[in-house]
SEDORO-333420 format. One record per residue: residue in one letter; x, y, z of N, C-alpha, C, O in turn. Coordinates in steps of 0.05 Angstrom, whole numbers, padded with zeros to 5 digits, always signed. Layout:
BEGIN
aXYZXYZXYZXYZ ...
END
This chain:
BEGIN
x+00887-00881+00832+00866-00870+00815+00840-00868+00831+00832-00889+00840 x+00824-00844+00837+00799-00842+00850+00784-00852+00834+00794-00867+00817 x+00747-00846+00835+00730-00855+00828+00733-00840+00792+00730-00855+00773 x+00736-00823+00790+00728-00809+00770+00748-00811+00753+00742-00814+00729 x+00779-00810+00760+00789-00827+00736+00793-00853+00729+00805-00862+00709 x+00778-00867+00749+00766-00891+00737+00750-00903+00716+00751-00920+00698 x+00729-00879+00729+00701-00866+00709+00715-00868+00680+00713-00887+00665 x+00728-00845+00674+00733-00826+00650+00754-00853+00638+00749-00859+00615 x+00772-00866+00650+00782-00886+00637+00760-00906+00617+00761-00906+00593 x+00740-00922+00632+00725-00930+00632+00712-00924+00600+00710-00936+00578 x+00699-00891+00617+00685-00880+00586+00713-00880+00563+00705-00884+00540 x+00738-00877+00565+00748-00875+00548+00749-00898+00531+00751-00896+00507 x+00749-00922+00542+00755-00947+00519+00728-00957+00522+00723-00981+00522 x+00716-00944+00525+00677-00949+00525+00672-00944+00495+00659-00958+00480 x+00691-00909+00486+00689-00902+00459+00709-00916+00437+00707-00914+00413 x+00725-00930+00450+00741-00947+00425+00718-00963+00412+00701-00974+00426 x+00719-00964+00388+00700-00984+00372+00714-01006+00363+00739-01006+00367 x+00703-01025+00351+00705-01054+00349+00719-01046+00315+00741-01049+00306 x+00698-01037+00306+00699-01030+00279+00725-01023+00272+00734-01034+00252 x+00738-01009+00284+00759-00981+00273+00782-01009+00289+00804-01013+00280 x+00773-01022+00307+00799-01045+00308+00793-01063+00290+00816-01071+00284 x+00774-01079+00274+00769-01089+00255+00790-01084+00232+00808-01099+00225 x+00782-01059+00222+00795-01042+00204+00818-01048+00197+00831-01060+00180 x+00821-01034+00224+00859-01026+00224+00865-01050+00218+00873-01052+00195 x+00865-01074+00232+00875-01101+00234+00875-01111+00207+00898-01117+00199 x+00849-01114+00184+00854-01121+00164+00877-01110+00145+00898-01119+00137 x+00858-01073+00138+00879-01062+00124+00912-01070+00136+00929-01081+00123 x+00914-01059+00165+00944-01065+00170+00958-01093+00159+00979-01091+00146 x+00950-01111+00164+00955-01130+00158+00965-01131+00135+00989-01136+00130 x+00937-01124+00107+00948-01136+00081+00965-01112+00082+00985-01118+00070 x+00967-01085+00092+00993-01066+00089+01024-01078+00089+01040-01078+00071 x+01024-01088+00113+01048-01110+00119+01056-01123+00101+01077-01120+00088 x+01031-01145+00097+01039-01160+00072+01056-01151+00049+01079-01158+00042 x+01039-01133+00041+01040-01116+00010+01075-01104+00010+01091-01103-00009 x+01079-01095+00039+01110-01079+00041+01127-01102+00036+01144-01102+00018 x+01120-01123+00054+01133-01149+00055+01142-01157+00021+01165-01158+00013 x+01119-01161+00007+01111-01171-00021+01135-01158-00045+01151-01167-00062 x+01125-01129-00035+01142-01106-00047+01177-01108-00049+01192-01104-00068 x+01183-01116-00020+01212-01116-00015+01225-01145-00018+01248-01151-00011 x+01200-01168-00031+01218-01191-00034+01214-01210-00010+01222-01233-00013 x+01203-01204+00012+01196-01211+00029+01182-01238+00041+01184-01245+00065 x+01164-01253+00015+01144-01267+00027+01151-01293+00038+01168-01309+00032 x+01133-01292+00058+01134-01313+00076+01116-01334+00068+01092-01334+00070 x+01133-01357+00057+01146-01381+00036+01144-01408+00050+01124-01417+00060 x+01178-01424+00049+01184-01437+00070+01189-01434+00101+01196-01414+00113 x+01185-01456+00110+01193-01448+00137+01221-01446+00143+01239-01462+00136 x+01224-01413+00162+01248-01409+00176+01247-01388+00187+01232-01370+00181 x+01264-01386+00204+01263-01364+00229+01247-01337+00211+01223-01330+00211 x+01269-01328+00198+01250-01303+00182+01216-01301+00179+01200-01288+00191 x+01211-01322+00154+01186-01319+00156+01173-01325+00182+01157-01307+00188 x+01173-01340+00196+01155-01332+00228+01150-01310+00237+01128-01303+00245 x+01182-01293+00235+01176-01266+00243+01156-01246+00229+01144-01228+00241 x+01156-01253+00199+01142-01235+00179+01106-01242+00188+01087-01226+00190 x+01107-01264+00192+01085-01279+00200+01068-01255+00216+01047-01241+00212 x+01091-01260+00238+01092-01244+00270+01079-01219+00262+01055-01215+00266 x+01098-01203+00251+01095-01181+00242+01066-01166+00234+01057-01144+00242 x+01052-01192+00212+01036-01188+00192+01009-01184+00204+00994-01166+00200 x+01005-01208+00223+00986-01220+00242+00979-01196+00265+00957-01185+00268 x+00999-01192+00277+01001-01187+00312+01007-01149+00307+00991-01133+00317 x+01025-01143+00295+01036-01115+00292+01016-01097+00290+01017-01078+00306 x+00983-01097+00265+00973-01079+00268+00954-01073+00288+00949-01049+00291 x+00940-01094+00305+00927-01094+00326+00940-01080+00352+00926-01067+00367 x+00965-01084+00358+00981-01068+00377+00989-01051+00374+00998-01041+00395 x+00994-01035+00349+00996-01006+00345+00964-01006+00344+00959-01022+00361 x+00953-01002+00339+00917-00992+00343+00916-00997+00372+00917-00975+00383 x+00916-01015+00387+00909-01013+00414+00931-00985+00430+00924-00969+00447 x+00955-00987+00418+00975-00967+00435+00974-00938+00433+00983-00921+00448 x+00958-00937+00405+00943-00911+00396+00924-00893+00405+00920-00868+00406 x+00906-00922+00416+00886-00915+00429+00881-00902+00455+00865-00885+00463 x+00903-00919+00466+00908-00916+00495+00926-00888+00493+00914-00867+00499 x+00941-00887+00489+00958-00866+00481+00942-00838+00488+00942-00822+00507 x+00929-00841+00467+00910-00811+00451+00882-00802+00480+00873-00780+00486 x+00878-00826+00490+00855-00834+00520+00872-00820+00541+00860-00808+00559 x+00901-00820+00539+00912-00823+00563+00920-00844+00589+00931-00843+00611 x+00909-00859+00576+00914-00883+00599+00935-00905+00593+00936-00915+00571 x+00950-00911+00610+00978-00922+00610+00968-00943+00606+00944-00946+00609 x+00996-00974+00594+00994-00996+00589+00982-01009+00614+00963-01025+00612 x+00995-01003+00643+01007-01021+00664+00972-01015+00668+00959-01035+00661 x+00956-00994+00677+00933-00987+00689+00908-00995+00661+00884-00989+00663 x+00919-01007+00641+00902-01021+00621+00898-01045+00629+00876-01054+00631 x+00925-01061+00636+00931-01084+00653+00920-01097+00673+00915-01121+00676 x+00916-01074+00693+00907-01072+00717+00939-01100+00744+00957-01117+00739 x+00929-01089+00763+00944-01100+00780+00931-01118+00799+00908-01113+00807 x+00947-01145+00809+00933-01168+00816+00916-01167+00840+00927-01153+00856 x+00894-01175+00849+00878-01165+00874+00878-01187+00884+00855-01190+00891 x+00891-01210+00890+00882-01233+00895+00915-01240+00892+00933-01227+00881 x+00919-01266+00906+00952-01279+00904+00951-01295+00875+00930-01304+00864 x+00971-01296+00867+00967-01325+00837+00967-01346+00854+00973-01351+00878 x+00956-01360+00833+00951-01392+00840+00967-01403+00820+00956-01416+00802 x+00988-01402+00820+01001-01422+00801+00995-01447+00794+00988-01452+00771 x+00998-01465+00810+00998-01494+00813+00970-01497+00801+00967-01508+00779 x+00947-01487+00817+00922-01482+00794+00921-01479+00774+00915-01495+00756 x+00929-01449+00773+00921-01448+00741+00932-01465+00722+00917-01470+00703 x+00963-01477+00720+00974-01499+00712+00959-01522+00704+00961-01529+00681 x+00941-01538+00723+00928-01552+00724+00900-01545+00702+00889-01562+00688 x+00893-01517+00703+00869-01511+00684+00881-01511+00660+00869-01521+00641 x+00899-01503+00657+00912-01497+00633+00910-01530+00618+00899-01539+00598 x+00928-01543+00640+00925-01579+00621+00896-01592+00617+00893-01610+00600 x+00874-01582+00635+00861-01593+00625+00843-01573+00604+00820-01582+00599 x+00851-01548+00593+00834-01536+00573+00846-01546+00550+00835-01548+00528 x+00878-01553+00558+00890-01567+00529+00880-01584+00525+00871-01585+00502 x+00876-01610+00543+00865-01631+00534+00844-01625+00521+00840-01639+00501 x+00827-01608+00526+00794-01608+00512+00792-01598+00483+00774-01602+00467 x+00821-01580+00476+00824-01574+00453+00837-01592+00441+00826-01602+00421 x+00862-01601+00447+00871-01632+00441+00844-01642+00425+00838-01638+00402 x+00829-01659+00447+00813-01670+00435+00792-01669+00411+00786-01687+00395 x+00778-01634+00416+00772-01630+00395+00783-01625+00368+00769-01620+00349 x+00802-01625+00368+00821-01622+00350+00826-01643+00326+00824-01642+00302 x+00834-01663+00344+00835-01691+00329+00804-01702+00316+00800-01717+00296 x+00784-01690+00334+00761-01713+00322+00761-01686+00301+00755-01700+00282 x+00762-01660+00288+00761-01643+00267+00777-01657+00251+00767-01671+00233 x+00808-01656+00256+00811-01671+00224+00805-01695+00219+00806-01700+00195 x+00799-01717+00239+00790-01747+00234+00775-01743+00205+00786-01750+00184 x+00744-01729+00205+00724-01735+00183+00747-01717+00159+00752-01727+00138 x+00756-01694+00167+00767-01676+00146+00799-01689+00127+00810-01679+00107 x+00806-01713+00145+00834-01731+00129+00819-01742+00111+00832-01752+00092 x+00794-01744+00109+00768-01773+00086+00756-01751+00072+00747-01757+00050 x+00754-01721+00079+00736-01707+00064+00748-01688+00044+00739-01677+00024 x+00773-01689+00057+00798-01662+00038+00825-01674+00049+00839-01666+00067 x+00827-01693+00034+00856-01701+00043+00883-01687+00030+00907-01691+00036 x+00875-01676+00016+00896-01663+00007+00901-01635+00019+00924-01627+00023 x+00875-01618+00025+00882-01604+00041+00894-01602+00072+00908-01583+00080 x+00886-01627+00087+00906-01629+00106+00917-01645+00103+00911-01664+00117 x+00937-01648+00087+00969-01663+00078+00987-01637+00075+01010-01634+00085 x+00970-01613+00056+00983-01594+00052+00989-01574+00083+01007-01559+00091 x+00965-01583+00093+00973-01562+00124+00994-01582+00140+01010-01569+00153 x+00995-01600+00140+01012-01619+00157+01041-01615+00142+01061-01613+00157 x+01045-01614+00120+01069-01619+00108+01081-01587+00092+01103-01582+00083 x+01062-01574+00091+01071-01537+00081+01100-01548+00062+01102-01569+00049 x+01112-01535+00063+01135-01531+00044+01161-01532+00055+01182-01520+00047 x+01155-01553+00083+01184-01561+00099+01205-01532+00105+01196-01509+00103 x+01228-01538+00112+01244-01526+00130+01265-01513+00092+01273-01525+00072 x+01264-01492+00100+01287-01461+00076+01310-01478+00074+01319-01492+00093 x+01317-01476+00057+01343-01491+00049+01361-01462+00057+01360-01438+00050 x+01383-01487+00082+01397-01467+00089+01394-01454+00118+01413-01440+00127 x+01368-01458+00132+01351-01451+00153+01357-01459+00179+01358-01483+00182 x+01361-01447+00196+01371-01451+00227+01347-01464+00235+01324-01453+00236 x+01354-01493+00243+01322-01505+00256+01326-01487+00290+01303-01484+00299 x+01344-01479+00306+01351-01471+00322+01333-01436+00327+01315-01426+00340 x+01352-01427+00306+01340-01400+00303+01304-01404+00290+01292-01383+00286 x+01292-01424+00285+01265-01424+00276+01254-01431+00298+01235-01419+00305 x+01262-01450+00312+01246-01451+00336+01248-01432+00359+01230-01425+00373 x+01272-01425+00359+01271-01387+00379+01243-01368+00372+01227-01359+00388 x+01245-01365+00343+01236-01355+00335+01193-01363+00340+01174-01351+00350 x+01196-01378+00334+01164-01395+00338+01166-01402+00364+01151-01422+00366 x+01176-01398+00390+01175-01396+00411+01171-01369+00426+01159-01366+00448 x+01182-01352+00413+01181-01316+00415+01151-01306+00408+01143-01285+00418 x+01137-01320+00393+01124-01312+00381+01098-01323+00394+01080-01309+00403 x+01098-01353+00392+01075-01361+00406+01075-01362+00441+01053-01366+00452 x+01095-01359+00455+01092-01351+00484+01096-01322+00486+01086-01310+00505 x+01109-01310+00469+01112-01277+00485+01095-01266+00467+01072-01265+00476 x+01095-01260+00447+01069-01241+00426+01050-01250+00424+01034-01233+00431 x+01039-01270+00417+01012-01278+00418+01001-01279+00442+00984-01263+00449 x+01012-01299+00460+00993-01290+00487+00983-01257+00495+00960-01251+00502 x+01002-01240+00493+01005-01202+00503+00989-01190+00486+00980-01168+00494 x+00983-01198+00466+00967-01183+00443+00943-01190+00443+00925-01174+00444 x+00940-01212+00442+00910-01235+00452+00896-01231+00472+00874-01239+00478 x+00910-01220+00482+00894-01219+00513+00899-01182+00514+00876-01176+00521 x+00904-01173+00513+00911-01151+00509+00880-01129+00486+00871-01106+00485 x+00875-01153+00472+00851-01152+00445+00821-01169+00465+00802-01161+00479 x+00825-01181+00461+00801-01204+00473+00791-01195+00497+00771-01183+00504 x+00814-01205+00510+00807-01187+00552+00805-01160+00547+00785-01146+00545 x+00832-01154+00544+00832-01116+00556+00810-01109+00541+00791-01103+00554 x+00809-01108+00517+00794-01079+00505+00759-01097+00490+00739-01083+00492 x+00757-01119+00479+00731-01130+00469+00717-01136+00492+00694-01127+00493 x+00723-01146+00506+00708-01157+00536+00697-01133+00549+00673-01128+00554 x+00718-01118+00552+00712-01088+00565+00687-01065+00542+00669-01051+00550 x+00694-01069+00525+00679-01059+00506+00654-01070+00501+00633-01057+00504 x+00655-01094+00493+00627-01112+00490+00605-01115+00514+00581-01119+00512 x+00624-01110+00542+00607-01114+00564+00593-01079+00566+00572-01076+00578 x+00606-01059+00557+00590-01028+00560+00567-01028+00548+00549-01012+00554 x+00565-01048+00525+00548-01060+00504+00522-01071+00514+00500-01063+00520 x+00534-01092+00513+00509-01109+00507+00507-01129+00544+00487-01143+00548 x+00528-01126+00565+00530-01136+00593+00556-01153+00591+00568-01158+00570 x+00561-01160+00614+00580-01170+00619+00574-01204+00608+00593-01215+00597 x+00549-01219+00612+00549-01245+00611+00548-01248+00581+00560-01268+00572 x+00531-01226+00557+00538-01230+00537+00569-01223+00521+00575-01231+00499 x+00580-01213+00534+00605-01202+00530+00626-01222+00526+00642-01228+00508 x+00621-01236+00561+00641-01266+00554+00640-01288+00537+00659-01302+00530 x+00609-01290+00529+00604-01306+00509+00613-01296+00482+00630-01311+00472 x+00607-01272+00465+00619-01272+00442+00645-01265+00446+00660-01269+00426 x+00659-01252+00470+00696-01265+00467+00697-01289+00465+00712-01295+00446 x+00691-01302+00473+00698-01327+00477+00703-01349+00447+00720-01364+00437 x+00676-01339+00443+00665-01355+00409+00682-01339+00390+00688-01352+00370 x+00690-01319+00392+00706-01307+00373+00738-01314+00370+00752-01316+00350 x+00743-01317+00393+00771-01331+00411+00769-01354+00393+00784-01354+00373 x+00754-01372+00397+00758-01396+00390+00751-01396+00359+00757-01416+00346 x+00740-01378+00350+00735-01384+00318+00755-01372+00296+00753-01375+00272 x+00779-01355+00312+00807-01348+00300+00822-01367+00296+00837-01374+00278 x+00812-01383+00329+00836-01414+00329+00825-01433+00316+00833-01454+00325 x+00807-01435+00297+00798-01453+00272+00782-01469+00297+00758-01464+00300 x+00799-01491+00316+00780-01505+00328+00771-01490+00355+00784-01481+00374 x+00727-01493+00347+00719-01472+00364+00723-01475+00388+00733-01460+00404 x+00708-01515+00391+00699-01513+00427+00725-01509+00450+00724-01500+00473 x+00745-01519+00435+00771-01520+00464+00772-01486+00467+00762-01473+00486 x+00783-01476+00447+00787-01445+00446+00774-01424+00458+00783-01405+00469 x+00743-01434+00451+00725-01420+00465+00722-01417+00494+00717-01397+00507 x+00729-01451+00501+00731-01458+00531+00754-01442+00544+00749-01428+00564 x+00775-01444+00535+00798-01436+00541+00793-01397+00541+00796-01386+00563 x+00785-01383+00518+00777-01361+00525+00750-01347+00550+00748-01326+00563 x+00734-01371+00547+00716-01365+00584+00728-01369+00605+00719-01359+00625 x+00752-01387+00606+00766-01388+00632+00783-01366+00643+00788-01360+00666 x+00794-01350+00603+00810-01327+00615+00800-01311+00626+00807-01299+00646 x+00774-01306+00608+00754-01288+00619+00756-01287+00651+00770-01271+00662 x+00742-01302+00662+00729-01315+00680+00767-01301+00696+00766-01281+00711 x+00790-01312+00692+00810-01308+00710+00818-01279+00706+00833-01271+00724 x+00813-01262+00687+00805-01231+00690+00797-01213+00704+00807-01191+00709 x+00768-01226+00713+00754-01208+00726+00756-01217+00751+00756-01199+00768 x+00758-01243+00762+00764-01256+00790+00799-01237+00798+00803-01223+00818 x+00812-01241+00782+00843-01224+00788+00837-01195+00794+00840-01183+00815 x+00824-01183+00764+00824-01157+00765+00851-01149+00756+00859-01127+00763 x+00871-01166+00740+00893-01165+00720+00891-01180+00693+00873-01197+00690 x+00902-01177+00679+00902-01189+00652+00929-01207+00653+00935-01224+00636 x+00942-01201+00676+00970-01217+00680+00956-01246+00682+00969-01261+00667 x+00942-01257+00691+00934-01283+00705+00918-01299+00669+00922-01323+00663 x+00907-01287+00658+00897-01289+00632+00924-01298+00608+00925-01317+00594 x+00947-01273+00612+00964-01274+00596+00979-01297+00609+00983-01313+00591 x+00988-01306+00631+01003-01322+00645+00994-01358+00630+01009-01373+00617 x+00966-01361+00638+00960-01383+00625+00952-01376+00594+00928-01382+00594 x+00956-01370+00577+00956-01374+00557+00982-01376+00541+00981-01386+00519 x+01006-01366+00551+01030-01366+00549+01039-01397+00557+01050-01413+00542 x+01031-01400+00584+01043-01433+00587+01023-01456+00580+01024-01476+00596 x+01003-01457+00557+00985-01470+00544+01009-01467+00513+01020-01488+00506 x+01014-01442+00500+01027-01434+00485+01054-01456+00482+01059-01469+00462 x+01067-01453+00504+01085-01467+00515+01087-01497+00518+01104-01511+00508 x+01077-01502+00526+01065-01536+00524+01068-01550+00490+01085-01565+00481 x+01042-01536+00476+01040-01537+00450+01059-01533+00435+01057-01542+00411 x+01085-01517+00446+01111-01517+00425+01130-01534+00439+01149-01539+00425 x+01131-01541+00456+01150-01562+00458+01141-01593+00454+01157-01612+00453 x+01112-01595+00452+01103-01620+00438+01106-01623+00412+01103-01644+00399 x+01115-01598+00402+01114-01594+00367+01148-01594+00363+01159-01600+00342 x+01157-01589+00383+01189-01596+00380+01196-01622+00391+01217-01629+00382 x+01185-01641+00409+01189-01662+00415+01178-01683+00392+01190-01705+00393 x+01162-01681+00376+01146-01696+00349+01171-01691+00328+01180-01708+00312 x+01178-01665+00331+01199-01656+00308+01179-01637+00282+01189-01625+00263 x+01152-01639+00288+01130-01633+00277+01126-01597+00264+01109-01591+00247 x+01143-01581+00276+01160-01554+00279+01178-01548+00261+01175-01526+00250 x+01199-01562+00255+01213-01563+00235+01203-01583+00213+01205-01571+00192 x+01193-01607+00210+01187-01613+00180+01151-01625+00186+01150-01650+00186 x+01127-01613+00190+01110-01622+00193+01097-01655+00189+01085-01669+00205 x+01107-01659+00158+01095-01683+00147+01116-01709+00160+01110-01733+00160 x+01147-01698+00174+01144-01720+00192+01140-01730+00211+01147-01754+00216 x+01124-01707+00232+01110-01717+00252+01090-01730+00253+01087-01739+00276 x+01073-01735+00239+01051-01747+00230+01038-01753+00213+01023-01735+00210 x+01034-01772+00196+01026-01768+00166+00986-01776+00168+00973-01781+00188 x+00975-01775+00140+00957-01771+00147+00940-01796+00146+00916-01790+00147 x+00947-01826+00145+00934-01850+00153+00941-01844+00188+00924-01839+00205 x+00970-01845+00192+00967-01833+00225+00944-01814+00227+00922-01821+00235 x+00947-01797+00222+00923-01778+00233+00894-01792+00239+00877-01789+00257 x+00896-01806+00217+00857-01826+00214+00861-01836+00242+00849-01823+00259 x+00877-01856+00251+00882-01869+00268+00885-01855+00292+00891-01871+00310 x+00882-01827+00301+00890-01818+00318+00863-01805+00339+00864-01795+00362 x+00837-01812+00321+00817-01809+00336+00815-01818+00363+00806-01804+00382 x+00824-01846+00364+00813-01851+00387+00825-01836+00414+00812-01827+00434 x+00850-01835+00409+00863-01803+00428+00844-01779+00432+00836-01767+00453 x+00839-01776+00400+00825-01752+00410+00798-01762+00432+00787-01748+00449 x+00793-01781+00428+00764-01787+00441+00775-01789+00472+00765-01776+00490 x+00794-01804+00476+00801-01804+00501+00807-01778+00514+00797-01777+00536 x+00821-01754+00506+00823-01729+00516+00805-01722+00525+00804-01717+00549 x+00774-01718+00503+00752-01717+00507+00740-01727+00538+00731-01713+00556 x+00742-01756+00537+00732-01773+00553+00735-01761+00585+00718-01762+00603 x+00762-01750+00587+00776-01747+00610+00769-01715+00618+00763-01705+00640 x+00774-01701+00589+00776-01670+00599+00738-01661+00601+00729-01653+00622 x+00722-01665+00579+00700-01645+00585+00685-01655+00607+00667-01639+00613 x+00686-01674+00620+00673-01678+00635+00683-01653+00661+00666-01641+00675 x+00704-01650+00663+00727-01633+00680+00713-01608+00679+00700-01596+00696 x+00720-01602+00646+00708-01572+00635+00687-01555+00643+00687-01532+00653 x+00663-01576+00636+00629-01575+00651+00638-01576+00678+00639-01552+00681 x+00644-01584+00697+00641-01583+00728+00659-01563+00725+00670-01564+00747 x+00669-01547+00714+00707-01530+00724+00676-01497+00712+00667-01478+00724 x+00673-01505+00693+00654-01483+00674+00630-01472+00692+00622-01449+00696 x+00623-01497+00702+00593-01487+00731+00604-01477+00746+00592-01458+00756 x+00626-01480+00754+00636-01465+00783+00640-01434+00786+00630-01415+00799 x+00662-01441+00762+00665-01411+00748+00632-01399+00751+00623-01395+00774 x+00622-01394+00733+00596-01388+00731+00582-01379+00757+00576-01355+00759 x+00578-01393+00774+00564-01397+00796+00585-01369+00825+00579-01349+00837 x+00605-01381+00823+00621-01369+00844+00650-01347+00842+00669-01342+00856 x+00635-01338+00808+00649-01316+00794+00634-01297+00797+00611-01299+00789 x+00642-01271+00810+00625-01242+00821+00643-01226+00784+00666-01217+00779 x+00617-01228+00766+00619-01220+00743+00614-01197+00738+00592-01189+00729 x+00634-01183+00743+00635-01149+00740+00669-01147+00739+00686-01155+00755 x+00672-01135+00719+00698-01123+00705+00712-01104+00728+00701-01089+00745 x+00740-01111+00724+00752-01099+00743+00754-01069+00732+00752-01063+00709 x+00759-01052+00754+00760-01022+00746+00796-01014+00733+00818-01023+00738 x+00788-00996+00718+00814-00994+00700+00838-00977+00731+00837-00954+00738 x+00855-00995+00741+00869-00973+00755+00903-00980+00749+00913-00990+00729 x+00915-00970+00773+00944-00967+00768+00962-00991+00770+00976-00981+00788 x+00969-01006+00768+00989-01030+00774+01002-01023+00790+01020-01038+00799 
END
């Protein structure tokens, strides 16, 4: 790709608006639902099915709007993507990945600590939902919630956040404000802000250092990954309320404090670096 269809790429998802993905996403969404609702559909107890409907409900209308977009622009998935300019760092990024979990870990736990004493019934009901479908493949449910949270969510997430808000927000308002409200937005989908947030400046941050969205999608997939096999090793996946109940939960602060203890200190020195020795300018849209 020369300079100028770089350019014209560029201007093209310069003109995608936020709004019209806003949109689509809600309407699509309750659309989904509503078909779902319509045909008998709703996603109830847990089991492979409903995950998928979940899947569906959540993830489906944001990726037809983005494929639309691109589509109608002319510009291919792979050169939305961009291609790696730099070697992976595996073993690194691995290592960032555990310690952005820990920082969400931790914040995590000290959120429901005060919220088990303030609404305990509301998180009894999120811990314990309405158990496993009578009848239900715990097998085929965890395929299923493994499909979903390492291969669709990571590709779409990053795909929304990196590819096209980052890129969009920075034509806006600059690149340094740009990473900040991805970031805060990232983390305010995932209920708990500060890990999420953290975790969305790092992708950031491994976006524009790559100049791929592969290195973004890569660690958020094996963060993804982590988190479902801790939720299958608890057993916490198939029947919530017996992985943990909610006097355990009270009790579980001081974990969270220790994650804390260990990871933000990490975060802050990992977060300045970034910052400091990140050349913060968006990679140019080209060919993979």
């Amino acid at each position: 790709m020369d300079r100028g269809d770089a350019s014209r790429a560029s201007t093209a998802v310069a003109a995608m608006t936020t709004r019209s993905l806003v949109a689509w996403w809600l309407v699509g969404s309750l659309g989904v639902a509503g078909v779902l609702y319509v045909l008998g559909l709703r996603p109830t107890a847990t089991s492979a099915e409903n995950v998928l409907r979940w899947t569906a409900i959540f993830y489906a209308p944001p990726a037809l709007w983005l494929a639309a977009k691109l589509r109608r622009r002319g510009i291919r998935l792979a050169e939305f993507v961009g291609s790696m300019s730099e070697k992976p760092a595996w073993l690194a990024w691995t290592g960032i990945v555990i310690g952005a979990g820990a920082l969400t870990t931790g914040f995590g736990l000290l959120l429901l600590f005060p919220l088990a004493w303030i609404a305990p019934r509301t998180v009894e009901s999120a811990l314990g939902g309405e158990g496993l479908a009578p009848g239900a493949s715990v097998a085929a449910l965890r395929a299923a919630t493994l499909a979903c949270d390492v291969l669709v969510a990571p590709v779409v997430e990053e795909l929304v956040f990196r590819g096209f808000l980052l890129r969009r927000w920075s034509e806006k308002w600059g690149i340094g404000r740009a990473v900040v409200a991805t970031s805060i937005v990232f983390g305010a989908v995932h209920i708990e802000l500060v890990g999420h947030a953290f975790s969305g400046f790092v992708f950031a941050a491994l976006f524009v250092r790559t100049g791929s969205l592969r290195a973004p999608i890569f660690c958020h997939a094996l963060n993804n990954a982590i988190a479902w096999s801790a939720g299958v090793a608890l057993g916490g996946d198939v029947e919530p309320s017996s992985a943990v109940s909610l006097d355990q939960l009270r009790s579980l602060w001081p974990a969270g404090a220790a994650c804390l203890a260990v990871s933000a200190p990490w975060a802050f020195a990992y977060g300045r670096r970034l910052v400091r020795e990140t050349d913060w300018r968006l990679p140019p849209l080209r060919p993979a």
